[in-house]
C-alpha positions as protocol buffer text, in pm:
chain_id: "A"
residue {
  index: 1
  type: UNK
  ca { x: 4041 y: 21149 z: 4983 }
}
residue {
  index: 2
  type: UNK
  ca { x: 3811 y: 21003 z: 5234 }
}
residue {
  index: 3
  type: UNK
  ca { x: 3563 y: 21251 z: 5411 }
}
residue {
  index: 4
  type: UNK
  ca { x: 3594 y: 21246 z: 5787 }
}
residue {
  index: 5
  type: UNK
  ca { x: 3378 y: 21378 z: 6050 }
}
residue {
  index: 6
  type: UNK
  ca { x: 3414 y: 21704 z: 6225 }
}
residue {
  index: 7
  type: UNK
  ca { x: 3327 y: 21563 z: 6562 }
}
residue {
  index: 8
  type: UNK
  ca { x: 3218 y: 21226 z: 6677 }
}
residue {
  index: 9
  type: UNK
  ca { x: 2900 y: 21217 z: 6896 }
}
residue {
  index: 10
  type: UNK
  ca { x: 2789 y: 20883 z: 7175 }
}
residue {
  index: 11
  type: UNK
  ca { x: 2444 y: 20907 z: 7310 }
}
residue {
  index: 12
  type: UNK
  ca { x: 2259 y: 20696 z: 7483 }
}
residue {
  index: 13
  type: UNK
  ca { x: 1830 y: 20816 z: 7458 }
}
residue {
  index: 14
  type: UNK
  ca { x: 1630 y: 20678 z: 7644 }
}
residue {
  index: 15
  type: UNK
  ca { x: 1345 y: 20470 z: 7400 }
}
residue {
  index: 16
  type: UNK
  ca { x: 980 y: 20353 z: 7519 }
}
residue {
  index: 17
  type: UNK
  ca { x: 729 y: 20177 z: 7414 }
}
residue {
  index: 18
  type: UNK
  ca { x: 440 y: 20487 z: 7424 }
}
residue {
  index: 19
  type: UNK
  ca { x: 629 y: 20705 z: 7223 }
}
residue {
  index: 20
  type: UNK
  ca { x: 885 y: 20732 z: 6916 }
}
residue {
  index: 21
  type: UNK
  ca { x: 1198 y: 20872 z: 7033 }
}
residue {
  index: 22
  type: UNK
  ca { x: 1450 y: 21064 z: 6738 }
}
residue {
  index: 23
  type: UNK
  ca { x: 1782 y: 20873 z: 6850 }
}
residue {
  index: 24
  type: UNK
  ca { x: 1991 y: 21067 z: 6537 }
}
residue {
  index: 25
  type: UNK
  ca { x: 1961 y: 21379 z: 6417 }
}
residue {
  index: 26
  type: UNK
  ca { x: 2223 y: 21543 z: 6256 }
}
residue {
  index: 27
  type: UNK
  ca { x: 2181 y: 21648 z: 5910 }
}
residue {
  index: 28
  type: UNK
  ca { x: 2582 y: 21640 z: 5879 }
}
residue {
  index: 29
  type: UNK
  ca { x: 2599 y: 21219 z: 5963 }
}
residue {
  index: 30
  type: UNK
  ca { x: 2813 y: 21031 z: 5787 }
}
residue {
  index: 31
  type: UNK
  ca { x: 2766 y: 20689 z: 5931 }
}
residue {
  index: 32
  type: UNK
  ca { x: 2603 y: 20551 z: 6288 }
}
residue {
  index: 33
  type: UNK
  ca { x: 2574 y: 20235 z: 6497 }
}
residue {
  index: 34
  type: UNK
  ca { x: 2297 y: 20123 z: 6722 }
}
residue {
  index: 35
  type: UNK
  ca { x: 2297 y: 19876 z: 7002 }
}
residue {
  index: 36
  type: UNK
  ca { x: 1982 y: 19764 z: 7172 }
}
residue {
  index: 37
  type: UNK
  ca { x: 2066 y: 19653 z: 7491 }
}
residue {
  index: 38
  type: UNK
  ca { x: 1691 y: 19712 z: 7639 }
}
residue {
  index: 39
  type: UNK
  ca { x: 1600 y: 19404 z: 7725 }
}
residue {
  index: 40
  type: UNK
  ca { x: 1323 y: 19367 z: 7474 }
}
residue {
  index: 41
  type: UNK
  ca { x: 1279 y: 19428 z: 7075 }
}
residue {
  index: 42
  type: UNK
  ca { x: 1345 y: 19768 z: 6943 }
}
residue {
  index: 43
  type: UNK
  ca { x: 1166 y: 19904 z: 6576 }
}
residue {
  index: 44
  type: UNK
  ca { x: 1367 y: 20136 z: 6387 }
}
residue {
  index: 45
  type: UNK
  ca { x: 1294 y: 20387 z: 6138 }
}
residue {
  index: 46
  type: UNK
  ca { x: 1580 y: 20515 z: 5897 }
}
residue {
  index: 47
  type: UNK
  ca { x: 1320 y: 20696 z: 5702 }
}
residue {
  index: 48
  type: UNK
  ca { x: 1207 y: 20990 z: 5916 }
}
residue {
  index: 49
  type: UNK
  ca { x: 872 y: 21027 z: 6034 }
}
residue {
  index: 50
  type: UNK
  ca { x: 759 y: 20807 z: 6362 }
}
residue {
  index: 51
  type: UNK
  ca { x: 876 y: 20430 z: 6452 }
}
residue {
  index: 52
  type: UNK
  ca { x: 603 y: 20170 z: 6462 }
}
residue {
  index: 53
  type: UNK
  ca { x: 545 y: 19844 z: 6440 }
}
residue {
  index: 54
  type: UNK
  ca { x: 437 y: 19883 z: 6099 }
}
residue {
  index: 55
  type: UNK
  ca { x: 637 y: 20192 z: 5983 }
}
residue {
  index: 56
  type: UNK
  ca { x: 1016 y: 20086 z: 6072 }
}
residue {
  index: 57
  type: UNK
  ca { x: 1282 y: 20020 z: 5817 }
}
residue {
  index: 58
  type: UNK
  ca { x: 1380 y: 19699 z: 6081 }
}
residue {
  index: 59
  type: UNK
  ca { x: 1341 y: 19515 z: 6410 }
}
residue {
  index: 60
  type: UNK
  ca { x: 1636 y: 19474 z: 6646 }
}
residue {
  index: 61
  type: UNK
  ca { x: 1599 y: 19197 z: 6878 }
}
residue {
  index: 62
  type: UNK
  ca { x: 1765 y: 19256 z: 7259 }
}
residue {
  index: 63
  type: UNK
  ca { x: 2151 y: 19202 z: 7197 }
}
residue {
  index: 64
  type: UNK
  ca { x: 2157 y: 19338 z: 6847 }
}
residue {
  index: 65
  type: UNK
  ca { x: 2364 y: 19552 z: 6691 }
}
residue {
  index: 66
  type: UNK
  ca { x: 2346 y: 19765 z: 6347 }
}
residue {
  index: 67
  type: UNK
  ca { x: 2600 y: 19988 z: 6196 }
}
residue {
  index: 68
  type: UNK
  ca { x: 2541 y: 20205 z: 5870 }
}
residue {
  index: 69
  type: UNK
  ca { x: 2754 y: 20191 z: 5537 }
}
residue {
  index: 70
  type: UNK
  ca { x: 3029 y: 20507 z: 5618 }
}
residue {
  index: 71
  type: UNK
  ca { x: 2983 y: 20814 z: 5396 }
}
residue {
  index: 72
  type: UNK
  ca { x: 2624 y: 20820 z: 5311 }
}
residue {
  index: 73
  type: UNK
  ca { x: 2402 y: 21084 z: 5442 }
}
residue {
  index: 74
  type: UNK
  ca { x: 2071 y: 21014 z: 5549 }
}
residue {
  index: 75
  type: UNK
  ca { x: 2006 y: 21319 z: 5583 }
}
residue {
  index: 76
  type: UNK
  ca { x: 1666 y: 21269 z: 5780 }
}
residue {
  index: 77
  type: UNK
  ca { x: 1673 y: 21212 z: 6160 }
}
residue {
  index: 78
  type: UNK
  ca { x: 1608 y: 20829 z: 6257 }
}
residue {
  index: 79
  type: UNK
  ca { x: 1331 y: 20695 z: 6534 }
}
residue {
  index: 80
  type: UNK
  ca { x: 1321 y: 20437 z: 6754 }
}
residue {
  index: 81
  type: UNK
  ca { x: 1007 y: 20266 z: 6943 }
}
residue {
  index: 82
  type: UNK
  ca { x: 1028 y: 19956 z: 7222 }
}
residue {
  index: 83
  type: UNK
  ca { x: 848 y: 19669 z: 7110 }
}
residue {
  index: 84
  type: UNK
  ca { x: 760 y: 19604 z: 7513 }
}
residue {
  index: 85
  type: UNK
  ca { x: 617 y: 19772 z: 7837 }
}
residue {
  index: 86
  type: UNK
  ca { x: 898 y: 19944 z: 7967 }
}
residue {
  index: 87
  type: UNK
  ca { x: 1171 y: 20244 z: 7862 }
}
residue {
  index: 88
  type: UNK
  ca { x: 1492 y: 20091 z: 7782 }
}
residue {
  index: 89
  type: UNK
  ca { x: 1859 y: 20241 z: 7613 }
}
């Protein structure tokens, strides 16, 4: 029997490049997609703590998109950083 979600939840955060923004947090995940669509590179962290440009699990370039294995729980909340000047989603 496959486990399915409860509820289904779209954001869209707002990410800069000052501060690590959580972009997931739900202890309950079972899977999750990202999209940069900022304009500029985006660092992600899947491991908790803060997005950096030396503490991310990747890079996404503009246009990107990434989408987690279904059923596996992270269980920690993921961060996101701009590689650039400006806020972007």
């Amino acid at each position: 029997m496959i486990n399915r979600p409860s509820s289904v939840a779209i954001t869209r955060p707002a990410v800069s490049a000052s501060e690590s923004k959580t972009i997931l947090d739900a202890a309950n995940r079972l899977g999750f997609a990202i999209y940069n669509c900022s304009g500029q590179s985006l660092y992600v962290n899947l491991l908790g703590g803060t997005a950096s440009a030396t503490a991310k699990s990747f890079t996404m370039l503009d246009g990107a998109y990434y989408e987690s294995q279904f059923g596996i729980s992270y269980g920690t909340a993921i961060t996101a950083l701009m590689a650039g000047g400006t806020t972007g989603y």
